[in-house]
C-alpha positions as CSV (number, residue, x, y, z in Angstrom):
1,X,-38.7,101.1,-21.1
2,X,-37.2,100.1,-23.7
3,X,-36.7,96.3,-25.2
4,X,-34.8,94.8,-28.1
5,X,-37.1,93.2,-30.1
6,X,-35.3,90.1,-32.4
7,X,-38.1,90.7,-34.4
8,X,-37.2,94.1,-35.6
9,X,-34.1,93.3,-35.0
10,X,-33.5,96.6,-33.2
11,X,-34.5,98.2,-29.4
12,X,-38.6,99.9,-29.3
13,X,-40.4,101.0,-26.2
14,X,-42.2,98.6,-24.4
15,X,-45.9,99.7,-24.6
16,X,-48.1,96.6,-23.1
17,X,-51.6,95.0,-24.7
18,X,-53.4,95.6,-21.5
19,X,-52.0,98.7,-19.4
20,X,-50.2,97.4,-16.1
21,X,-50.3,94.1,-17.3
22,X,-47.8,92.0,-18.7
23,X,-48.0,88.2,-20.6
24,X,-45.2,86.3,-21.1
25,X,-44.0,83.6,-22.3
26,X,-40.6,81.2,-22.1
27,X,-39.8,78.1,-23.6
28,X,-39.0,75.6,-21.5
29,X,-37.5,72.2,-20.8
30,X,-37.9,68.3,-22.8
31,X,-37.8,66.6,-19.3
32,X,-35.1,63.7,-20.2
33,X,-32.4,64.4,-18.1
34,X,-31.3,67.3,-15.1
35,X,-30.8,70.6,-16.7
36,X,-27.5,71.9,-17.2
37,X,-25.9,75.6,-16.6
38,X,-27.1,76.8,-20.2
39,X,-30.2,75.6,-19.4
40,X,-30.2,77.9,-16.5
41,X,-29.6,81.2,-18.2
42,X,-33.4,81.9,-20.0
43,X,-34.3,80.4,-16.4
44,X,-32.9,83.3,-14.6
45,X,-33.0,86.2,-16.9
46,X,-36.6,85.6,-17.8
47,X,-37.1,85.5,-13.8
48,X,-35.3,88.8,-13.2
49,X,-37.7,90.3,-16.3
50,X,-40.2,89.3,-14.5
51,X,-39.6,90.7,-10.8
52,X,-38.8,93.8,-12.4
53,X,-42.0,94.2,-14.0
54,X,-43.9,93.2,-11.0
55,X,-41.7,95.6,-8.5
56,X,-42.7,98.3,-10.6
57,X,-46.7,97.3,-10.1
58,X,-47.1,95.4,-13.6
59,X,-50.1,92.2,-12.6
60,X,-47.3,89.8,-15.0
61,X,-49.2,86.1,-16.2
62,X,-45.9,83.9,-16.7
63,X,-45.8,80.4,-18.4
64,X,-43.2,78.2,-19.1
65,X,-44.0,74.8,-20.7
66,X,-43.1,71.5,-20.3
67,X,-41.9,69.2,-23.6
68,X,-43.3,65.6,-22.1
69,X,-43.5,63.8,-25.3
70,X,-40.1,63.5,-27.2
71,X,-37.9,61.2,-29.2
72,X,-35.4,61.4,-26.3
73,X,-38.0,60.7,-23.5
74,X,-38.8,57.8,-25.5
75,X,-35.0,56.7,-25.3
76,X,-34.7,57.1,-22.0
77,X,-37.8,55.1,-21.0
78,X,-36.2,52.4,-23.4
79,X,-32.9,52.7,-21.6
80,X,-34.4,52.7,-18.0
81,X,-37.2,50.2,-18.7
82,X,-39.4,52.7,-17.0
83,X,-42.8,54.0,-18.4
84,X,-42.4,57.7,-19.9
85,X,-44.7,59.2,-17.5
86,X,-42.6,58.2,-14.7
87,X,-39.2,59.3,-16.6
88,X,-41.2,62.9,-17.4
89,X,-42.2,63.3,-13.9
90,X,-39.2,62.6,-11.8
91,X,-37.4,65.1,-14.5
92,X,-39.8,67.7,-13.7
93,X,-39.5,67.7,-10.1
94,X,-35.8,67.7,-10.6
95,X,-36.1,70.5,-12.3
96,X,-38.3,72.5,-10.0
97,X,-36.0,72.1,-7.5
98,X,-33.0,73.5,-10.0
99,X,-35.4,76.4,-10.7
100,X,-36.1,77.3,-6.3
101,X,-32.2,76.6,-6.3
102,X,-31.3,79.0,-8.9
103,X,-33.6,81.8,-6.8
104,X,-35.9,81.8,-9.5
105,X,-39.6,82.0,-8.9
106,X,-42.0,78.9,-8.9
107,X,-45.3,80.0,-9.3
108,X,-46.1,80.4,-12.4
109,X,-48.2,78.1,-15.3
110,X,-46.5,75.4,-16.3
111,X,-48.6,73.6,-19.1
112,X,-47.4,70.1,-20.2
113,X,-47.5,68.9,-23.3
114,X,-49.5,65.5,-22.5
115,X,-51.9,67.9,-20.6
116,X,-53.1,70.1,-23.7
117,X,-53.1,67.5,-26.8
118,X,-56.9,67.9,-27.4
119,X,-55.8,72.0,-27.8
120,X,-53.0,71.0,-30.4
121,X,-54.8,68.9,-32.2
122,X,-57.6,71.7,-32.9
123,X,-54.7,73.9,-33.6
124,X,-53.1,71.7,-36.6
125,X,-56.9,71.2,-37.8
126,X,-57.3,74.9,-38.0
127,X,-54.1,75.0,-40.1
128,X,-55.0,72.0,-42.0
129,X,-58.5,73.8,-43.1
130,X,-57.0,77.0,-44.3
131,X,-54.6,75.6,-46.5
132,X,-51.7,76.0,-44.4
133,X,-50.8,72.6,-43.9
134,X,-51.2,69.3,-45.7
135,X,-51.9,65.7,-44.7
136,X,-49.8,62.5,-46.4
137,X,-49.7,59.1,-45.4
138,X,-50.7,60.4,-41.5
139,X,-48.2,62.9,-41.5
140,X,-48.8,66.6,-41.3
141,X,-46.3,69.3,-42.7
142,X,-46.8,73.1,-42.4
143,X,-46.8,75.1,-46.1
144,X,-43.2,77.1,-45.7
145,X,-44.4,78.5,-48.9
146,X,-47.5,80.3,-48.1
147,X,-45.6,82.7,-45.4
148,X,-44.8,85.7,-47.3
149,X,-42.5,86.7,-44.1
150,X,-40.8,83.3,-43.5
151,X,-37.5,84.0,-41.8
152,X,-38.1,87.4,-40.3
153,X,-37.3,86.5,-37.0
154,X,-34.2,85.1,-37.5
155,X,-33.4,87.5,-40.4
156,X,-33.3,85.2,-43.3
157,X,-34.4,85.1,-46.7
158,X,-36.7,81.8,-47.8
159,X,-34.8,81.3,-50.8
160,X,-31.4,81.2,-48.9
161,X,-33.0,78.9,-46.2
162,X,-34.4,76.5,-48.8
163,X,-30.8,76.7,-50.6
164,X,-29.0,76.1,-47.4
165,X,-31.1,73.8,-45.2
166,X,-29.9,70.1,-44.0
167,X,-33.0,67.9,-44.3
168,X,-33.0,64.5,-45.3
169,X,-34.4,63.7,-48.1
170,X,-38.7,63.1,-47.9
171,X,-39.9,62.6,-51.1
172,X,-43.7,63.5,-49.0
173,X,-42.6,67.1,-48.8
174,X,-43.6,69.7,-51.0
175,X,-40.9,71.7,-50.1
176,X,-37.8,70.4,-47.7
177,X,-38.6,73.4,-45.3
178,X,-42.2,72.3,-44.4
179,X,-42.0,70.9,-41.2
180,X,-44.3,68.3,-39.1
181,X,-47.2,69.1,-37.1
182,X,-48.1,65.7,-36.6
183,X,-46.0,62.5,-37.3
184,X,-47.6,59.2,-37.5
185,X,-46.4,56.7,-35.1
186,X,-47.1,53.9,-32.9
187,X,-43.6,54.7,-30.8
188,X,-44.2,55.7,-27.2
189,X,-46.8,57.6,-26.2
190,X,-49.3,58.7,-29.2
191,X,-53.0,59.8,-29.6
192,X,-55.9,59.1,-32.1
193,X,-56.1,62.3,-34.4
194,X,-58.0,63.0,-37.3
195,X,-54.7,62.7,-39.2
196,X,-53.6,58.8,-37.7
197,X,-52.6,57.6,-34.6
198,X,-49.5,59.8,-33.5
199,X,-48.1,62.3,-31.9
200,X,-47.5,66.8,-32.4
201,X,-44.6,68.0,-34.0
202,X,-42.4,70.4,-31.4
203,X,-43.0,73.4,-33.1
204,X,-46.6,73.2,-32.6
205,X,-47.0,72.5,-28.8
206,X,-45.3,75.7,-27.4
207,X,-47.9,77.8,-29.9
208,X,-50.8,76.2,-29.1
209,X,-50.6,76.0,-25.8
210,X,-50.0,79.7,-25.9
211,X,-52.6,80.5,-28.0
212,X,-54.7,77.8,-24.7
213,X,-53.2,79.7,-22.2
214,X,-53.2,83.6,-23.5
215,X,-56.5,83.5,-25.5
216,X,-54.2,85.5,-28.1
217,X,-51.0,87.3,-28.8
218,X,-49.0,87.9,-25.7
219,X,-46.6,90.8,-24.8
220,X,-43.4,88.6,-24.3
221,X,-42.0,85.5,-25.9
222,X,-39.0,84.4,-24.4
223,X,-36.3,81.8,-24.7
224,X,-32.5,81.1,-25.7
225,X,-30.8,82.4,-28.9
226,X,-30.7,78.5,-30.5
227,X,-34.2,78.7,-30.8
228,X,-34.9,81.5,-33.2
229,X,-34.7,79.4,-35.8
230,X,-36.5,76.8,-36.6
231,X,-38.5,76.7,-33.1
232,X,-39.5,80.3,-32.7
233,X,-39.6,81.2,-36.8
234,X,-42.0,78.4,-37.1
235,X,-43.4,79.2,-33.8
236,X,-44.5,82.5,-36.0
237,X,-45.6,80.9,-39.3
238,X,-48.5,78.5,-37.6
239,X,-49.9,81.7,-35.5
240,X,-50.0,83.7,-38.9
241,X,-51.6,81.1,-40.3
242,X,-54.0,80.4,-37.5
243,X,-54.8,83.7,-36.7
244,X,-52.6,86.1,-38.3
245,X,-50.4,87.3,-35.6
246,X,-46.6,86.9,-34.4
247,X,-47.5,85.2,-31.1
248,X,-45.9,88.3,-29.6
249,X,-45.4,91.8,-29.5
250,X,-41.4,91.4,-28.6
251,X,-39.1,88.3,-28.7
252,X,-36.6,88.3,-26.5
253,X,-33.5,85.9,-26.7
254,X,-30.3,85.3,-24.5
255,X,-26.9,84.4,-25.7
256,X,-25.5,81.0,-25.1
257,X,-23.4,80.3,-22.2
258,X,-20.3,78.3,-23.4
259,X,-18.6,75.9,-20.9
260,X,-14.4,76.4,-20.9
261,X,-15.5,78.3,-24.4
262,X,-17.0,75.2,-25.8
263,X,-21.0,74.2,-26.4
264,X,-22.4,72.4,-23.8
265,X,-24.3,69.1,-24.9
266,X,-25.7,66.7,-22.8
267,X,-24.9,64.2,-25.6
268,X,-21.3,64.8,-25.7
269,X,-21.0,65.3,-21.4
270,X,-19.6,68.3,-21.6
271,X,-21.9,69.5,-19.3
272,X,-21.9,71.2,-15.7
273,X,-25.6,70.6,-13.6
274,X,-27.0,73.0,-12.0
275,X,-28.1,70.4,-8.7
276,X,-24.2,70.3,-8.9
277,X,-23.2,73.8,-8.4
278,X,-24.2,73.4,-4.7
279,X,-23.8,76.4,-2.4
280,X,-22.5,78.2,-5.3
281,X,-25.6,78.7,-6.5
282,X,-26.2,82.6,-6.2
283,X,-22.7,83.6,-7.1
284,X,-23.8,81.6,-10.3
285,X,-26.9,83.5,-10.6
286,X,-24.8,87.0,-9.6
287,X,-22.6,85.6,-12.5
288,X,-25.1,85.3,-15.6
289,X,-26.7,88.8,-14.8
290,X,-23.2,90.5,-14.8
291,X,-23.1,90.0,-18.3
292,X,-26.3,91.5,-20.7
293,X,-27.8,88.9,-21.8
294,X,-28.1,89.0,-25.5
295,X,-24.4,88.5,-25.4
296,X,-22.7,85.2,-25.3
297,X,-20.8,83.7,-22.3
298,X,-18.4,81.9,-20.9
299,X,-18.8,79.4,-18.1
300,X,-15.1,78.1,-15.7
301,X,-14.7,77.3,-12.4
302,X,-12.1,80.6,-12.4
303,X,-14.8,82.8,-13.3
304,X,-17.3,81.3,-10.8
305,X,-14.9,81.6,-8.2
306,X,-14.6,85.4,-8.5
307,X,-18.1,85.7,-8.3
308,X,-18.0,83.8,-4.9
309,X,-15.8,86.3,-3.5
310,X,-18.2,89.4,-4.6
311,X,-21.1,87.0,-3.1
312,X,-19.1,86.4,-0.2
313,X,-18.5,90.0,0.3
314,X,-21.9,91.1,-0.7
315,X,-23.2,88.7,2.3
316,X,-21.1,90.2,4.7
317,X,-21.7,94.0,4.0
318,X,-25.1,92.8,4.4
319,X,-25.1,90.8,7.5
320,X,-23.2,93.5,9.4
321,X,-25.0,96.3,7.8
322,X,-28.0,94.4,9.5
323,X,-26.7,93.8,12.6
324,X,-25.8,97.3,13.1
325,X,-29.7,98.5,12.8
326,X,-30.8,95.6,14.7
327,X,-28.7,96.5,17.8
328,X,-29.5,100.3,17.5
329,X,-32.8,101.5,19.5
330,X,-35.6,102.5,17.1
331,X,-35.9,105.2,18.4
332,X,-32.4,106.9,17.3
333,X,-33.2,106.1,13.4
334,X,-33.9,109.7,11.9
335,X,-36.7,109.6,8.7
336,X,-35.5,112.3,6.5
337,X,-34.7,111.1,3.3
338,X,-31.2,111.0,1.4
339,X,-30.6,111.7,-2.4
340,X,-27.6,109.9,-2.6
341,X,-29.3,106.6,-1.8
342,X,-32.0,107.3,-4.1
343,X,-29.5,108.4,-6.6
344,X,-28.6,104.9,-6.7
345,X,-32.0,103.3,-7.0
346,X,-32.4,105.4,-10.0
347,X,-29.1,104.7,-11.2
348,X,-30.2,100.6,-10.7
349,X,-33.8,101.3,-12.5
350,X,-32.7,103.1,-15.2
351,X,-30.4,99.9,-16.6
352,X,-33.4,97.7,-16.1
353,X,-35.4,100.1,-18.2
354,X,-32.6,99.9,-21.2
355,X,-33.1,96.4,-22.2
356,X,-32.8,94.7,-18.4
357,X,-29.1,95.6,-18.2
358,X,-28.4,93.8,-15.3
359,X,-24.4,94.2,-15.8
360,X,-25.3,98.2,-15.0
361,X,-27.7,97.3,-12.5
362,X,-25.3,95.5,-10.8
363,X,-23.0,98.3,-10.6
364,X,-25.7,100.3,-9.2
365,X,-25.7,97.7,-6.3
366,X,-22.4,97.6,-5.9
367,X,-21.9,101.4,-5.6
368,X,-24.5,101.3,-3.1
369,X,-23.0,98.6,-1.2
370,X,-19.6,100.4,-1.0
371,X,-21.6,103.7,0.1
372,X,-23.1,101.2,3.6
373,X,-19.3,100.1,3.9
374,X,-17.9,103.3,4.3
375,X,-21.0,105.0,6.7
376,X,-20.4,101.5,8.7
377,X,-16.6,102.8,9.7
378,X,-18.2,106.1,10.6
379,X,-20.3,107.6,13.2
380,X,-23.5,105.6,12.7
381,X,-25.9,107.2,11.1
382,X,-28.8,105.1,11.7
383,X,-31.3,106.7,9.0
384,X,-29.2,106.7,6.4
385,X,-28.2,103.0,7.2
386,X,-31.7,102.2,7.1
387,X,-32.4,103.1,3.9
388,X,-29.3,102.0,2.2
389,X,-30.5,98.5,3.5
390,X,-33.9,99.2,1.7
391,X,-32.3,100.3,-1.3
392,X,-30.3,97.1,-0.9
393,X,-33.1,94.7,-0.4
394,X,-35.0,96.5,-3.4
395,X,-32.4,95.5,-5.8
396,X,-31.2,92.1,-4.9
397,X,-35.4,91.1,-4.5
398,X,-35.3,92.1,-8.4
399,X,-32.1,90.7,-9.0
400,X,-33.1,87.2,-7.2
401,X,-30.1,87.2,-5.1
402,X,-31.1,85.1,-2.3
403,X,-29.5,86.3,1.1
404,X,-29.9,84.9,4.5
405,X,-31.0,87.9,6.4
406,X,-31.5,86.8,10.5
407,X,-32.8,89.7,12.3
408,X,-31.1,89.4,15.7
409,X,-33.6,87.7,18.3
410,X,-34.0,89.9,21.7
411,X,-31.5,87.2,23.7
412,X,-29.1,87.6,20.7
413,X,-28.8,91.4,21.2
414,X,-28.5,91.0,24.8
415,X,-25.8,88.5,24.2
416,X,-23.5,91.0,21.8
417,X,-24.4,93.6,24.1
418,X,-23.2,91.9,26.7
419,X,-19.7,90.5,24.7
420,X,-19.0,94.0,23.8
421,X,-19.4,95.1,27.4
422,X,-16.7,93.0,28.5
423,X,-14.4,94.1,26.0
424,X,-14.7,97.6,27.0
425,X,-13.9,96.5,30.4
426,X,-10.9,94.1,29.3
427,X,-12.4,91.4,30.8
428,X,-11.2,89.0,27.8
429,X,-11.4,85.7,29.2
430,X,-15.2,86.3,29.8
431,X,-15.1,87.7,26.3
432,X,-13.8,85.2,24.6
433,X,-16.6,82.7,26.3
434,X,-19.3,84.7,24.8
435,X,-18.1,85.2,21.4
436,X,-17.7,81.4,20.6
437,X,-20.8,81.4,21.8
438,X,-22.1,84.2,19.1
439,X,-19.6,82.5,16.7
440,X,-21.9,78.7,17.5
441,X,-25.3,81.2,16.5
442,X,-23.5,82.6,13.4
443,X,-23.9,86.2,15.0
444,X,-20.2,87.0,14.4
C-alpha cells in the first residue's frame, strides 16, 4: 500500500508500528454550530480509510476529538444565554447524527477537550520544563525557535514564515511565531493551572490528547488541507519537544471542497448543512469519493444532481439484481468461481492500495455493476449473479454507500410469483391488482 505522506511531501509504503494494527487519528469539530459540506469531507474519507483497513483484517483504534472549549463557543453561549456545556453538547449530538447520516461509522473514541484538561496541562508543564515553552504574565507561548525543522510539514522555511506571518503585535513574545499553550483568562469556562487561571491553547489539545489516548506516536494523523499549518506544524513542534517524535508516521490531508467555486464559511453563510442535504445524502458521499482526495473540489446543486442519477441507478441494479437471487431456488446457484468478477475486486483493491483512490475504485464498481446489468438481460446465471452481488456488497461496505437491501420475505416471493403467473396467462386485470399491491411493498 502505498500513502502520500505531507510530511515527505511525496507517496512511501505504508508499513504499520504494530503489524495488523492500525492508529489513527483525525481532527475534528469546535462544536458551535451544525457542520457544513466541507466539514464533511475528512468525515468521510477518513471513514472510507478506515473500512478499508479493517476489510483487509487490520484491528484499526480510531479517534476523532472534540474542540469544547473555544472563543466561538464562548459567543454563542453569550448570544443564546445558555451555559457552554449545554451549547457544546446539543452541537455534538447534532453532529453525531450528521456523521450516521453521511454513512460514516460511529464507534470510535471521541475525547473532548473538557474531559482531558488535567492531561494537557501535564503536557504544557513538560514543555515548560525542557525549555520549550515560556511563561509571562499567565500566558504560555511555545519556543518557535528551538525547532530546528519548524515548517516541514507544510514545506516552509522559519525565516520566510517569521517574514511573512500576520500576528498582531505582543510585545510578550520572543518571537511573533511562538504560539499559546495556555492563555490566561477569566472568560468562559477556565481551570486553575500552575501558569493562572485559564484555559489550553488549540494547538495543544489535539496533541495531548493523542499522546492520552495512543501512549505515543501513531500510524495516521488525519485532517483537512487548512490545517497543515499552523494546527498540524505546531501539532509537530510540542511532540518533538515533548518526546521527540512527529505525532505520526504519515499525515494525510484532503483538499477543500469549495461551494459554487467559493470558500465556504460559516461566518459569511455561504454555507450548505449537511442535516440539509436530506435524502441526498449518499449521492453526496458517492460524490466526494469520485474525486481523490488530495485534490480540491467543487460543491453545486448541478453536480449533486448527477450523482443522484448514478445513485439512483446504482440502487436499482441493486435492488433487481437482488430480487432476481431471492426468487431463484438455492438450489440452481452453481459455486464455481468466475475471474472476471474477481478481476474486478482486484481492479477495486488495487486503487485503494495507491493512495485510497476512490475515483478508480469507483470505476471498479461501476464496471462491475454494468457486468450484473448485462447477465440480468441474459439467461440467468444464478452463480455468477451471486457473486457479482458479493463483489458488489464488498465495495460499497468499504465505500460507505449505504443501500436499502430487503431480501424478499417468503409471502413476497409467493406474491411476484404469483403476479408473474398471471401475466403469462394474460390475465391482466388480476395482474394489475397484484402489482399495485407489490408497487404499496416497494417490491417493484
Amino acid at each position: 500500500m502505498k500513502i502520500f505522506n505531507t510530511y515527505s511531501n511525496q507517496p512511501e509504503t505504508f508499513i504499520p508500528k504494530v503489524p495488523n494494527q492500525v492508529s489513527i487519528y483525525v481532527c475534528g469539530p469546535t462544536v458551535y454550530n451544525y457542520i457544513h459540506i466541507g466539514n464533511a469531507r475528512p468525515i468521510v474519507f477518513f471513514d472510507t480509510v478506515r473500512r478499508y483497513f479493517e476489510a483487509k483484517g487490520y484491528a484499526v483504534k480510531f479517534a476523532s476529538n472534540f474542540t469544547d472549549v473555544d472563543d466561538k463557543i464562548i459567543q454563542k453561549a453569550k448570544e443564546t444565554n445558555l451555559p457552554e456545556e449545554e451549547i457544546s453538547s446539543f452541537y455534538i449530538d447534532a453532529f453525531m447524527k450528521d456523521v450516521e447520516r453521511l454513512g460514516s461509522k460511529t464507534d470510535y473514541i471521541k475525547p473532548k477537550v473538557t474531559d482531558s484538561m488535567a492531561k494537557i496541562i501535564e503536557y504544557i508543564e513538560e514543555i515548560v520544563k525542557k525549555g520549550y515553552a515560556y511563561v509571562i504574565n499567565g500566558d504560555v507561548y511555545f519556543r518557535v525557535s528551538k525547532i530546528k525543522e519548524y515548517g516541514k510539514l507544510s514545506n516552509q522555511k522559519l525565516d520566510d514564515l517569521i517574514n511573512g506571518v500576520r500576528v498582531e503585535p505582543n510585545p510578550d513574545k520572543e518571537n511573533p511565531l511562538d504560539f499559546t499553550l495556555w492563555k490566561k483568562t477569566d472568560s468562559g469556562l477556565n481551570w486553575a493551572s500552575p501558569f493562572s487561571q485559564g484555559r489550553p491553547g488549540w494547538h495543544t489539545e489535539c496533541v495531548a490528547m493523542i499522546d492520552d489516548i495512543f501512549g505515543g506516536e501513531i500510524d495516521i494523523h488525519g485532517g483537512g488541507s487548512d490545517l497543515i499549518f499552523p494546527h498540524h506544524e505546531n501539532e509537530i513542534a510540542q511532540a518533538e519537544a515533548c518526546h521527540n517524535h512527529h505525532i505520526a508516521h504519515y499525515w494525510m490531508h484532503n483538499g477543500r471542497l469549495n461551494l459554487e467555486g467559493e470558500k465556504m464559511s460559516k461566518s459569511v453563510g455561504n454555507v450548505v448543512l449537511v442535516k440539509d442535504l436530506s435524502d441526498r445524502i449518499m449521492a453526496f458521499r458517492m460524490l466526494l469519493l469520485s474525486t481523490h482526495y488530495r485534490s480540491p473540489l467543487n460543491y453545486s446543486d448541478e453536480n449533486l444532481s448527477m450523482y443522484q442519477s448514478e445513485w439512483a441507478k446504482l440502487d436499482n441494479s441493486i435492488r433487481t439484481l437482488t430480487r432476481k437471487i431471492d426468487l431463484s431456488p438455492k438450489e440452481s446457484i452453481e459455486t464455481i468461481a468466475y475471474p472476471e468478477i474477481s478481476a474486478y475486486v482486484n481492479e477495486f483493491d488495487e486503487a485503494m492500495e495507491q493512495d485510497f483512490n476512490t475515483p478508480n475504485a469507483i470505476t471498479a464498481l461501476q464496471g462491475l455493476l454494468k457486468t450484473a446489468n448485462v447477465e440480468l438481460r441474459k439467461k440467468h446465471n444464478l452463480g455468477l449473479l451471486k457473486q457479482i452481488l458479493t463483489a458488489l456488497e464488498y465495495m460499497l461496505d468499504i465505500l460507505g454507500l449505504k443501500l436499502k437491501i430487503l431480501h424478499l420475505s417468503e409471502a413476497d416471493k409467493h406474491l411476484i410469483h404469483e403476479w408473474e403467473t398471471l401475466r403469462k396467462n394474460k390475465e391482466f386485470d388480476k395482474a394489475d391488482h397484484i402489482r399495485q399491491e407489490l408497487q404499496k411493498r416497494n417490491l417493484l
